[in-house]
C-alpha positions as CSV (number, residue, x, y, z in Angstrom):
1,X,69.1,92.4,67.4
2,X,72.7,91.9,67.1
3,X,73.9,89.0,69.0
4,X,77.2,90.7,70.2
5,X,75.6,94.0,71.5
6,X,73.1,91.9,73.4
7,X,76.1,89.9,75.0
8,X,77.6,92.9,75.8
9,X,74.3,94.2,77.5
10,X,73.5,91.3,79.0
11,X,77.0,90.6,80.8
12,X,77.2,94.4,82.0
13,X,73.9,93.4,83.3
14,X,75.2,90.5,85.4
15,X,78.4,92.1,86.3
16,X,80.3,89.7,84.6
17,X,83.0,90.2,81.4
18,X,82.0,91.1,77.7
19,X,81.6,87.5,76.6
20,X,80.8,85.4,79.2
21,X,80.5,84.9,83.5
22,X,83.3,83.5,85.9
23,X,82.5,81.2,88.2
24,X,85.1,79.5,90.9
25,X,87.8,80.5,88.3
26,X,86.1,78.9,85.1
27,X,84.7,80.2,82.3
28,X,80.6,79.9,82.1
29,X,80.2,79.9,78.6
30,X,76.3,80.5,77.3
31,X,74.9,77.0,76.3
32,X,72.3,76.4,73.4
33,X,68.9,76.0,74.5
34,X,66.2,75.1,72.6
35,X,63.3,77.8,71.7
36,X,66.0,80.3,72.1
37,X,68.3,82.9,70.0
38,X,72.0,82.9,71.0
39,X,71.2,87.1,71.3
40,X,68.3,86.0,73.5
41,X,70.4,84.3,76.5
42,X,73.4,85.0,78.4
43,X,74.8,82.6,81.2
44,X,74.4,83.3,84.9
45,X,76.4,80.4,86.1
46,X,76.8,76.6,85.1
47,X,73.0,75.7,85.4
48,X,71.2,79.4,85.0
49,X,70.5,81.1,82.2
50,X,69.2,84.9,81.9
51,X,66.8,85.6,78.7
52,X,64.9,88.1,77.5
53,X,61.1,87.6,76.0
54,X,59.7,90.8,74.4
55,X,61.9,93.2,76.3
56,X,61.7,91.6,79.8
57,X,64.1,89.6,81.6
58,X,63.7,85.6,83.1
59,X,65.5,83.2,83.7
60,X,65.9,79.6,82.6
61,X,67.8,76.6,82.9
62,X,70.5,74.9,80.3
63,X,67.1,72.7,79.8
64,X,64.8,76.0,79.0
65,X,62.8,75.3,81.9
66,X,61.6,78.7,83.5
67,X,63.1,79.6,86.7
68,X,62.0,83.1,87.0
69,X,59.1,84.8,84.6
70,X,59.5,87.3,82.0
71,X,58.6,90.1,83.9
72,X,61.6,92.4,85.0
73,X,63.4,94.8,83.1
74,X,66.9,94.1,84.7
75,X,68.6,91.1,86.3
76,X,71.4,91.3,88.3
77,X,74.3,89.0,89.9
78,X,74.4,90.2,93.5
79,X,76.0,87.2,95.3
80,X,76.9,83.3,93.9
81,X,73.0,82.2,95.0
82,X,71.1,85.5,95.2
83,X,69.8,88.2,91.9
84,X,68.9,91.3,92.4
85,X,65.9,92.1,89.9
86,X,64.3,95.2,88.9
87,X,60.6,96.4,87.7
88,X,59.5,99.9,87.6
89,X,62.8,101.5,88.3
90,X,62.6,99.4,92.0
91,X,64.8,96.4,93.0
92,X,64.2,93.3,94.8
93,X,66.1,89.9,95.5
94,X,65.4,86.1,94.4
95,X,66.8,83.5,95.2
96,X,68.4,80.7,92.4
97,X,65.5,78.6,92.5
98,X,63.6,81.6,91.7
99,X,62.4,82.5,94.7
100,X,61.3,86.0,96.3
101,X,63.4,86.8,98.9
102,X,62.8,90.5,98.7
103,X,60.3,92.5,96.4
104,X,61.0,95.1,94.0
105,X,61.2,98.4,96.6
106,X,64.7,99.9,96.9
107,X,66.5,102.2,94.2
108,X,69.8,100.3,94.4
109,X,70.8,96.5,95.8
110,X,74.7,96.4,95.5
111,X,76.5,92.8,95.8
112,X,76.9,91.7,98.5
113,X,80.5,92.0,100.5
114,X,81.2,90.2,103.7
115,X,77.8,89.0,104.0
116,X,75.7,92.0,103.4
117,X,74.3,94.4,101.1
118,X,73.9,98.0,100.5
119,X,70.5,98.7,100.1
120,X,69.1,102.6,98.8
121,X,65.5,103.8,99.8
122,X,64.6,107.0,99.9
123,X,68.0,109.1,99.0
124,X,69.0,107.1,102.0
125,X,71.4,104.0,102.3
126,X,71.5,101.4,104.7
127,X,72.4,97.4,104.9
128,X,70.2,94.0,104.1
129,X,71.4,90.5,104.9
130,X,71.0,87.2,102.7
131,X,67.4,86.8,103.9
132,X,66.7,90.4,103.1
133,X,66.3,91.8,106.3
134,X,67.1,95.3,106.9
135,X,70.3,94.9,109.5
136,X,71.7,98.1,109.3
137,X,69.1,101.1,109.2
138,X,69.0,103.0,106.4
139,X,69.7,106.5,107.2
140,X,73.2,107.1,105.7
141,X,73.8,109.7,102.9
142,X,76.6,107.7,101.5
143,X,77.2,103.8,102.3
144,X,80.2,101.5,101.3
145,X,80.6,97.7,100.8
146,X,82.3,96.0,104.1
147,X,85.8,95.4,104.3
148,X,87.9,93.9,107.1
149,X,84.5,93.8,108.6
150,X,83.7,97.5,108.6
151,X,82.1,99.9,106.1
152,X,82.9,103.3,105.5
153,X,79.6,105.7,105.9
154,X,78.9,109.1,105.3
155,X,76.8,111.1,108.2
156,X,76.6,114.5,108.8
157,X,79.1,115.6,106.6
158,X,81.6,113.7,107.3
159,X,82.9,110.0,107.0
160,X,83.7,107.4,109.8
161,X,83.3,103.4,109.7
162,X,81.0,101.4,111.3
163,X,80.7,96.9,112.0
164,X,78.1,94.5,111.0
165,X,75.7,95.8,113.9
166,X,75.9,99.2,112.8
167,X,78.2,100.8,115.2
168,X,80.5,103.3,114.9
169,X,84.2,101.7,115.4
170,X,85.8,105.0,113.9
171,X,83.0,108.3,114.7
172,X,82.3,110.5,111.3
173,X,85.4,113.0,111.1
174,X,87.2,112.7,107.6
175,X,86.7,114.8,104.7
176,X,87.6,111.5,102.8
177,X,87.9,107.6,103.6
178,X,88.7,104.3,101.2
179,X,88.2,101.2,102.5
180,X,90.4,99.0,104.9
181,X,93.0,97.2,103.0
182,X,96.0,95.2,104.7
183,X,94.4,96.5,108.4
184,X,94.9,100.3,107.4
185,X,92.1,102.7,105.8
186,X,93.3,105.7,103.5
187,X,91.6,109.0,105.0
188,X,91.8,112.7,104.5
189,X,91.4,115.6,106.6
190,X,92.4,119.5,105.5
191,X,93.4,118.0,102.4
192,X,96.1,115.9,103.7
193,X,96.3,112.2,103.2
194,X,97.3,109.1,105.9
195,X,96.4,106.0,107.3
196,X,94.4,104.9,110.2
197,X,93.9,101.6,111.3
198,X,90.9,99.6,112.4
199,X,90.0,101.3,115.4
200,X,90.9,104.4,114.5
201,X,94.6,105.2,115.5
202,X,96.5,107.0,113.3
203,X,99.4,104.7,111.9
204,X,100.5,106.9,109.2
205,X,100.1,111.0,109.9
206,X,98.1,112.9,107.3
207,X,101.0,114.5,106.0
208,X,100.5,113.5,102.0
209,X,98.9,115.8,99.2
210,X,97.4,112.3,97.9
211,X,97.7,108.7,98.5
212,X,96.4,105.1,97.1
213,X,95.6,102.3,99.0
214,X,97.9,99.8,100.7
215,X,98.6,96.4,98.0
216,X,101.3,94.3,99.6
217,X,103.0,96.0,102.0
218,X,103.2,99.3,100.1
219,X,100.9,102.4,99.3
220,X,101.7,105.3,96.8
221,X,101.6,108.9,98.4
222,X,101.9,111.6,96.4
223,X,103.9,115.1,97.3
224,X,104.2,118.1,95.4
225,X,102.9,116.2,92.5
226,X,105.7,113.9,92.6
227,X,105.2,110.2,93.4
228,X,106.8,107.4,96.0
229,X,106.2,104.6,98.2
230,X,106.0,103.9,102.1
231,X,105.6,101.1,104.1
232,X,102.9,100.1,106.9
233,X,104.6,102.2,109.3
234,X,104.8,105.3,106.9
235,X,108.5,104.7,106.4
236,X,109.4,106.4,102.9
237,X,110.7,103.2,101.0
238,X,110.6,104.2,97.5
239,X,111.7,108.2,96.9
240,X,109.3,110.9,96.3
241,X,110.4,111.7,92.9
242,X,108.5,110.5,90.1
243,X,106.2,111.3,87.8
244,X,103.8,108.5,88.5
245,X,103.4,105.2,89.9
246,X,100.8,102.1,89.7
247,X,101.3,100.5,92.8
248,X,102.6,96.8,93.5
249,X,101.3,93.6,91.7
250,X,102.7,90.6,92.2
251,X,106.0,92.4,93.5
252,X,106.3,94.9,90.7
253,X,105.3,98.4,90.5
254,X,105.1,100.7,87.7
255,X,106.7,103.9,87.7
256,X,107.0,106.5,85.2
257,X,110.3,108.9,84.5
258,X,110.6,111.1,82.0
259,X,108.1,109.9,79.6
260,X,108.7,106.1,80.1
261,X,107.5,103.1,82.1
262,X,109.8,100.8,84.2
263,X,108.8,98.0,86.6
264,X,110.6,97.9,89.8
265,X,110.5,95.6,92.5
266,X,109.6,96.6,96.6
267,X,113.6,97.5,97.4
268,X,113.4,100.2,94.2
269,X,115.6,98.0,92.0
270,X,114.6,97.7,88.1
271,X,113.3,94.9,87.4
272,X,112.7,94.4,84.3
273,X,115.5,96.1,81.7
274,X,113.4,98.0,79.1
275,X,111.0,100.8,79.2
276,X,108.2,101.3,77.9
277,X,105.6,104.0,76.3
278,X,102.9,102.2,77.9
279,X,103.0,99.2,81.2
280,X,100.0,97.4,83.2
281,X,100.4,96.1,86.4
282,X,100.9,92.5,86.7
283,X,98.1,89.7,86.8
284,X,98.5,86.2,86.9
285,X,102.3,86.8,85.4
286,X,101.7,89.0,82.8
287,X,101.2,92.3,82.1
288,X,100.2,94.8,79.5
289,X,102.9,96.6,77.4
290,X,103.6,98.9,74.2
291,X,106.8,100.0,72.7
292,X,107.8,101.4,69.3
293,X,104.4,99.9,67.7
294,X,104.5,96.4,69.2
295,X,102.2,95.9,72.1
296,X,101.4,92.9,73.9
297,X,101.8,90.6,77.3
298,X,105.2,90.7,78.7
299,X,106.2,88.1,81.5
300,X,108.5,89.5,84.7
301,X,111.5,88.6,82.3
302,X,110.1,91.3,79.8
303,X,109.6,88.0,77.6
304,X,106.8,88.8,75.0
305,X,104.1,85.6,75.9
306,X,101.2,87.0,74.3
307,X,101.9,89.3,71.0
308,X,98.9,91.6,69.7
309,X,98.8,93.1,66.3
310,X,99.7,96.9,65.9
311,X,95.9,97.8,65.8
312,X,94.4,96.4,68.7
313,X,92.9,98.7,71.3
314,X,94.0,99.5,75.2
315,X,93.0,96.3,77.2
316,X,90.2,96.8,79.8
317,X,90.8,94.6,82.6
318,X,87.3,92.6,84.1
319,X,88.6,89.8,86.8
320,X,92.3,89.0,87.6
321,X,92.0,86.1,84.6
322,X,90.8,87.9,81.5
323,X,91.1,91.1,79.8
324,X,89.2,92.5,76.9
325,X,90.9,94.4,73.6
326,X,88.9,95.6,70.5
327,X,90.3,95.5,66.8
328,X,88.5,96.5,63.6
329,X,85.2,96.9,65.8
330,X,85.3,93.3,66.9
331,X,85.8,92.1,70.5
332,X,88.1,89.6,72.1
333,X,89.2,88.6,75.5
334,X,92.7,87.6,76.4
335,X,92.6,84.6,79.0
336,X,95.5,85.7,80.9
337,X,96.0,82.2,82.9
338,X,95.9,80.0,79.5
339,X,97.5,82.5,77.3
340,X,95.5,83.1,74.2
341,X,93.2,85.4,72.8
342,X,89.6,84.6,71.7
343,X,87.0,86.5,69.2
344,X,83.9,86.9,71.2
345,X,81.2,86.1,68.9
């Protein structure tokens, strides 16, 4: 087995990067453990270890002492203390110690957000807690993780929000809803786009032909295929007129103009004074950009900080820290708080 492809597997497996886990903003890195093949074990966190044993999934301990047998075909990272396992194409829910919290009997456990889980039985979704009780029934044809304390359902046709307790806040009446973000939800109706906020007035009319989600202060909306910017109160802030926009990072937004990429700031103003042929958003201080063969990380001076050679792939973004690239068939992750860029082995 080839040591990278089974990281890779592994790590989608646990919803974590190509190469390795985060955990409270450090880097989990696989440790050696005796009895077992570096393509045979991929970190959960800093004391748990997922392996595989002819073609089922355990877990271990840095030591190599079992935690969980070698009897499921998938294990996944559903909260920092609970794993959602699977056997037979069902899922269940142990605990770190190894524990059965919930056996294999759902289609689907998603992580857990705000304290619960979505849970699929049946063509049906509904909600578990930490102890795996069913809280929320599960009757929903569609189900979303919480946010701002409310979940976005799908009932009858239509969508509408409900709390932790299952009730509806907002009754099912959009075509379309995102989740709450900054205290407003994006929703459509008709095919026209606007915001509501958490008991259901409507802040922002639904006016748009599309719209993103609120980030700082500012969503995009979109208007006869041209792009701009409003504020909480819908006021227009950044004009309708351009091609596209990324929305606001770290104060900057991207915007594209006749086949190039600025970053501008929440007023409109350029920021940074060069374009580019391609521009990420800003994490941590940096941010993605090519031009005339030279690609890299760029700081919100338009300093280069982290150079890439000419044939290195388009980054794909996993946390807020790191970023993944590709060259020559290899992989390597670019630690975006520390600056440099690793081969993952």
């Amino acid at each position: 087995m080839n040591s990278r492809r089974f990281t890779l597997n592994l790590s989608i497996i646990l919803s974590f990067s190509l190469f390795s886990s985060v955990t409270n903003g450090a880097i989990c890195e696989t440790p050696k453990v005796k009895g077992y093949k570096a393509d045979e074990i991929a970190c959960i966190n800093n004391y748990l270890v997922a392996a595989v044993r002819n073609g089922k999934y355990g877990i271990i301990d840095n030591s190599g002492k079992m935690i969980l047998p070698f009897k499921y075909d998938g294990i996944y990272l559903v909260s920092e203390s609970l794993i959602s396992v699977s056997k037979d194409n069902k899922y269940g829910l142990v605990n770190s110690e190894g524990e059965v919290i919930v056996s294999p009997q759902y289609n689907h456990i998603r992580r857990f957000s705000e304290g619960l889980a979505r849970v699929q039985k049946d063509g049906k979704e509904g909600y578990i807690d930490k102890s795996g009780k069913v809280v929320i029934p599960i009757i929903y044809k569609y189900a979303k993780d919480f946010s701002e304390g409310l979940a976005r359902v799908y009932l009858d046709g239509k969508y509408g929000y409900i709390d932790k307790l299952g009730k509806f806040i907002i009754e099912p009446q959009y075509d379309s809803a995102e989740d709450f973000s900054e205290g407003l939800a994006l929703v459509s109706s008709a095919s026209k786009f606007g915001y509501i906020d958490t008991v259901g007035n409507i802040v922002v009319p639904l006016q748009f032909d599309y719209a993103m989600d609120f980030s700082e202060g500012r969503a995009v909306v979109v208007q006869d295929n041209k792009y701009g910017i409003i504020d909480q109160q819908g006021k227009i802030v950044i004009p309708i007129k351009f091609d596209y926009i990324e929305g606001f990072s770290e104060g900057l937004a991207v915007v594209l103009e006749e086949q190039e990429y600025r970053y501008i700031d929440k007023i409109g103003k350029l920021a940074i004074p060069i374009t580019y042929e391609v521009a990420n958003i800003f994490s941590n201080g940096l941010a993605y950009t090519a031009k005339d063969n030279k690609r890299g990380y760029i700081d919100k001076t338009g300093k280069t900080i982290i150079k890439l050679d000419d044939d290195f792939a388009f980054p794909r973004s996993y946390s807020d820290d790191l970023a993944t690239i590709e060259q020559d068939g290899k992989s390597f992750y670019v630690d975006l708080q520390r600056k440099f860029v690793q081969y993952v082995d």
